[in-house]
N, C-alpha and C positions, 0 to 999 in steps of 0.2 A: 306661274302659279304663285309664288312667291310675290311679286307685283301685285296681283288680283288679291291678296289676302292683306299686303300691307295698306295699298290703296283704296280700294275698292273699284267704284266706276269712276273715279277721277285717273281723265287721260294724260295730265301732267306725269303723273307716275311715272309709270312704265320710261314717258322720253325724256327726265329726268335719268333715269337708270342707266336710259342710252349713253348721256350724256358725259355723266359719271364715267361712264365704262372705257368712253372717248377719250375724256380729259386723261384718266388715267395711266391707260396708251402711250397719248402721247409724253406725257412726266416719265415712262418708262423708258421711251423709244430715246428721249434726251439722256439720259442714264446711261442708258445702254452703250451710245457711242461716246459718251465724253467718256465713260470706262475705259471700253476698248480703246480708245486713237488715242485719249488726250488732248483730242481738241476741241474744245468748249463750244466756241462759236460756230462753226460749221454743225457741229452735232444739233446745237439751239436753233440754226435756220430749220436743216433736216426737219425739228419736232414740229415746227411751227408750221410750215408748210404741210404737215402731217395734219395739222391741228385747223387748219382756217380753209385748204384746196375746197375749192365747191364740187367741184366732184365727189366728196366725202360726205355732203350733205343727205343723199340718199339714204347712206349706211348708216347715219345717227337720227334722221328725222324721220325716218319709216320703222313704225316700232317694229314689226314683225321683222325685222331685219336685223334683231338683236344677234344673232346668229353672228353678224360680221363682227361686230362691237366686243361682242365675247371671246369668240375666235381668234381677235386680232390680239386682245392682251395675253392671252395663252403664246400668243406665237412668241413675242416680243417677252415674255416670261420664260420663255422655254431659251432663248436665246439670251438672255440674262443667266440662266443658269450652268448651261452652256459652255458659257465663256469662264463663272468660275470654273466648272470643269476641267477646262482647256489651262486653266492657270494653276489648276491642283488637280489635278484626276483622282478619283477613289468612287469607288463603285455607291458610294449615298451623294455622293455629286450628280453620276450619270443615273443614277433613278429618278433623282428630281426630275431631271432633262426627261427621261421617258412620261412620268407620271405626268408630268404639265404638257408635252407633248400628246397624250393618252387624253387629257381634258380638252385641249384646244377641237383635236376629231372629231369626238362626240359633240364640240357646239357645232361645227362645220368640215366638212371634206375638204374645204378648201387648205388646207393644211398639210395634204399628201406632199408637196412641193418643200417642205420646210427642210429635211435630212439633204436635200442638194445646196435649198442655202448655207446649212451650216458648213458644207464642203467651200461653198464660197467665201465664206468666213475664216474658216482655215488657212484661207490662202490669204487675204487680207480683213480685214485688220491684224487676225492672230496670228499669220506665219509659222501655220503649225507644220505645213508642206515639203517637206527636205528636198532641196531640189530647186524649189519653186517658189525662191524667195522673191517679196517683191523689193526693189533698189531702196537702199537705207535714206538715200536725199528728195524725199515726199514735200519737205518743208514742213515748217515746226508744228510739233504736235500729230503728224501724220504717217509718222515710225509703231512699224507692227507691234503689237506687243506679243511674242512670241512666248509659248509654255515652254515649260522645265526643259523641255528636248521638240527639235522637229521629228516626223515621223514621215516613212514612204507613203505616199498616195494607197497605193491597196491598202495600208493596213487602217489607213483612218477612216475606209470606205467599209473595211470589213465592222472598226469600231460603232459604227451607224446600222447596223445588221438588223438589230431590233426596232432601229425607230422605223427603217425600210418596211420590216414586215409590219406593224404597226399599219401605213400608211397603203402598203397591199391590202391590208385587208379590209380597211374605209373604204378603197375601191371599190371591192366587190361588193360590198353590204350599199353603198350609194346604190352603183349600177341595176344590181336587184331592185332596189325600192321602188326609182326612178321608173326602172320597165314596169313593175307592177303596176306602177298609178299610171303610166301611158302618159308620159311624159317625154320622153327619147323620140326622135324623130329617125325614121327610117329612112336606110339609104336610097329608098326608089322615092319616098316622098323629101328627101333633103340628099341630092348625090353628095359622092366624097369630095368631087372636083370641085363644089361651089361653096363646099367646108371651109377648105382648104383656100379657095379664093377671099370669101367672106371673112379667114382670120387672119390673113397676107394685111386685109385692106383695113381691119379694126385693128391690129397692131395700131399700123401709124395713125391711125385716126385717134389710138387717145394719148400718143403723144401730145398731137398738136391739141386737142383738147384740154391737156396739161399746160400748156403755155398759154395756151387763147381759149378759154372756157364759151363755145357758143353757148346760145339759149338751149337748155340740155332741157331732159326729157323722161319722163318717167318709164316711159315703153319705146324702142327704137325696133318698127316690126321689120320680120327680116324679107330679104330681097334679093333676088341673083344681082350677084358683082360683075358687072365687064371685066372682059379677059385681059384687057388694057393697063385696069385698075388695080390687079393682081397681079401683071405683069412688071410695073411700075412699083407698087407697096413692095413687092421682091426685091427688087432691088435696091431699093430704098434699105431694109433691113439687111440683106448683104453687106452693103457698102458702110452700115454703120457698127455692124457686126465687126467687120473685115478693122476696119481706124479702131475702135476700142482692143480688140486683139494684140493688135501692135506694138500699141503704148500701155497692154498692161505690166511690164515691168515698171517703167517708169511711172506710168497712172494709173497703179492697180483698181483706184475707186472706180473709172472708166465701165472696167471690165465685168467688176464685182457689181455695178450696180448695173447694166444693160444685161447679163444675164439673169442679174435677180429679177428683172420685169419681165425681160422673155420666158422665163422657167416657170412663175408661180403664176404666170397666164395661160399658162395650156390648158388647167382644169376648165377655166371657163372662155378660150377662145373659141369654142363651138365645133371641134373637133368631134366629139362626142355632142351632140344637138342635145339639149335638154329646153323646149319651151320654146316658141315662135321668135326670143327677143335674136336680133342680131348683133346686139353689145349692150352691156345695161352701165351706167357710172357703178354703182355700187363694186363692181369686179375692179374695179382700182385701189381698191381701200390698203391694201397690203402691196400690190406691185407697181405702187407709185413711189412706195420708199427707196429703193433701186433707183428709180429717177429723179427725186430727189436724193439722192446721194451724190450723182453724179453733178447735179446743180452746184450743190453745197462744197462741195472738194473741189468742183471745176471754178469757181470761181476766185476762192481763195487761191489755187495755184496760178490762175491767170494774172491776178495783181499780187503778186506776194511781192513783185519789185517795185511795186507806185510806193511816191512817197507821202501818201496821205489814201495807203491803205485803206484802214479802219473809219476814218470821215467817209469814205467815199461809199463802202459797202456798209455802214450803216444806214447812209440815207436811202441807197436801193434797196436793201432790205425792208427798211419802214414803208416804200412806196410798195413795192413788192407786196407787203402782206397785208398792209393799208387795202392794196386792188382786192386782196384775195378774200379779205373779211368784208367788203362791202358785195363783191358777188356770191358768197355765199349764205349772208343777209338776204339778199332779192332772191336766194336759191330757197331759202327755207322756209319765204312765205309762202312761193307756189304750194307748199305741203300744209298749209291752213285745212285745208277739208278739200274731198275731192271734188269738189266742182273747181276749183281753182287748182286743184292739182293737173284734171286729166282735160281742162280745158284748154289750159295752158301745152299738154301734152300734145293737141292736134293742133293749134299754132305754131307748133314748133315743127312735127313730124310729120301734118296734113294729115289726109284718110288715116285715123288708127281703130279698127275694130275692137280693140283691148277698151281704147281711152272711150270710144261712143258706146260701151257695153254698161260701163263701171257710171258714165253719166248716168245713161237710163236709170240703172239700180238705186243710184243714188238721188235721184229724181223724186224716188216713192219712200223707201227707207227713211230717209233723212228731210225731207221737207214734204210728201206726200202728195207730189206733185205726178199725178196721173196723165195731165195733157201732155207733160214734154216727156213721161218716160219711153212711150212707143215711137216717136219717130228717133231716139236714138238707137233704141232696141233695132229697129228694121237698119237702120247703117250700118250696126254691128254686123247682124244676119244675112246682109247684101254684100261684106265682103268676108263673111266665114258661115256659108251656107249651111254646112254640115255641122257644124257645133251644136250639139242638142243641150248644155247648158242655157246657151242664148237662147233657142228657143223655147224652150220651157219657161224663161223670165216673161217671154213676149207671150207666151197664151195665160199664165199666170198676171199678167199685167189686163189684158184685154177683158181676164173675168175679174177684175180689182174693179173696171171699169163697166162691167154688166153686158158687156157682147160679147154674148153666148155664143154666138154665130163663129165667129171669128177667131174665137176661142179655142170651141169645136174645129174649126180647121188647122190653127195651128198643131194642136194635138195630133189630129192624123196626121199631119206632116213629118212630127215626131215621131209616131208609131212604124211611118216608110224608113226613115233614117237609120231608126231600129234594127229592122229588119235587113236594111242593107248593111248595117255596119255588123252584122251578128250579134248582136248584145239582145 
């Protein structure tokens, strides 16, 4: 609202705002861990990587998708405040932490996940965990910074008590709505077993996405996984689970940042089906930092004995982000308008009834193109028969076009679907 009143119908605005919201982020995200660690450089890839991943392109170049953009600086402000907290406790410390916690919600659900990170936090960088220190020899700049006193595990679990209910009860007000709008997919039409398969196989699928960005996609529809392919991603995540566990005394970032991406990906691994997508980029925007952390620490402890260090990880660095800013250049065009968004989408992904619904639409809306709106309409309605959205475009399109005939049938077709669906 606020966008639409300072701008008006100029669409710079609004992604503009996005942009802002991003940049901001990341200058925070930088902040945040040169605080806590101490250490500059690692914290600087961390942002940067935060800042150019194409994968991130979604969440800043789709304005409706402010939601992430907003969300994310609440999270990364809740954990800034946080930490002072952890450095000085007093109860107008930890209301900040609730109150900016209480905002990030309201922009997005996705934030239920956050009271576990800061448990991860507790354990490293701040070593608030008695018990469960991680080893003082991290190499420079990578020593916890521990508050006034460590504390037992329960009782810093108990200290999080509000932000938990908090994050309870986003839950339920999500879940309701989602049912409401008929959004959630049901377990006879999505089973549990091919959830559960589907987010075995989208785990490692945005790892390696994260290292090798293929030609991504605005809509990725969903599909049964081979039991092969789940059986395989299992393991895979075992086995990496299992090595980071090991060395988190010694390489608590390991630990701290593989359960950070496993944890704040459960809202939208599709455990709970929300919408036909089977992974979208945008759900990496927050649990890529956990893998990015792991990058940023693993590399600096892997040469902290070369003796030309810093020559060396700066030049991979600049190639590194060099790569990362020119693919998410060629990521941001495809978002010009949607014919070059959702066109690009079925080159990428083949058959997408999402991507041939949003052509059609856009066919008449936006250039008034009548002849090419219906044979994308019938693509759409040849692989999602029962959608009575699509159909309604397509007998609306037919009288745009003056066959009544046609028109007329589509409509009874709609009126059966009706009837069958009970609406």
């Amino acid at each position: 609202m606020l966008d639409s009143q300072i701008f008006g119908a100029w669409a710079g605005g609004p992604h503009l705002t996005n942009l802002l919201f991003h940049l901001a982020s990341t200058l925070l995200l930088f902040l945040f861990w040169a605080r806590v660690t101490q250490a500059l450089w690692p914290s600087a890839l961390v942002a940067a990587l935060f800042a150019l991943h194409p994968l991130h392109v979604e969440s800043v170049a789709w304005v409706s998708e402010r939601k992430d953009v907003l969300s994310a600086f609440f999270w990364i402000a809740t954990m800034w405040a946080y930490a002072g907290y952890a450095a000085s406790p007093s109860a107008w410390r930890y209301l900040a932490v609730i109150l900016l916690f209480a905002l990030g919600l309201m922009a997005k659900p996705m934030l239920v996940t956050l009271p576990f990170v800061l448990l991860l936090l507790d354990y490293w960088p701040l070593g608030r965990i008695r018990g469960l220190t991680p080893a003082a020899d991290l190499g420079r700049g990578t020593t916890p910074t521990a508050g006034p006193a460590r504390q037992g595990f329960g009782r810093l679990i108990f200290e999080k008590i509000p932000l938990f209910a908090l994050a309870f009860l986003s839950c339920l007000i999500t879940l309701s709505a989602q049912r409401g709008g008929g959004s959630v997919l049901s377990l006879v039409s999505w089973p549990l077993a091919q959830r559960f398969a589907n987010a075995l196989v989208t785990y490692v699928k945005y790892v390696v996405k994260m290292f090798w960005p293929p030609p991504l996609a605005m809509y990725y529809p969903l599909a049964p996984v081979p039991w092969w392919q789940a059986a395989a991603a299992g393991l895979v995540l075992l086995a990496v689970t299992t090595l980071v566990l090991a060395r988190a005394r010694r390489s608590p970032y390991l630990a701290v940042g593989w359960l950070w991406y496993l944890g704040t990906m459960v809202p939208v691994i599709g455990l709970v089906q929300v919408g036909g997508q089977a992974m979208a980029d945008r759900y990496t925007y927050i649990p890529f930092i956990g893998l990015f952390l792991m990058v940023a620490w693993g590399i600096f402890e892997l040469t902290a004995s070369w003796r030309r260090q810093k020559i060396i990880l700066a030049v991979g660095a600049a190639v590194t982000l060099a790569a990362c800013w020119w693919a998410t250049w060629v990521q941001v065009g495809y978002w010009r308008n949607s014919e070059t968004l959702f066109t690009h989408t079925i080159r990428v992904t083949g058959p997408n009834y999402i991507a041939y619904h949003h052509l059609g639409t856009d066919m008449v809306t936006r250039q008034g193109n009548f002849a090419e709106d219906v044979p994308y309409l019938k693509h759409a309605i040849r692989m999602a028969p029962h959608n009575l959205k699509y159909n309604r475009n397509l007998a609306q399109a037919y009288t745009d076009q003056g066959k009544k005939t046609a028109a007329a049938a589509v409509r009874e077709h709609i009126r059966w679907l009706q009837s069958s669906q009970g609406r």
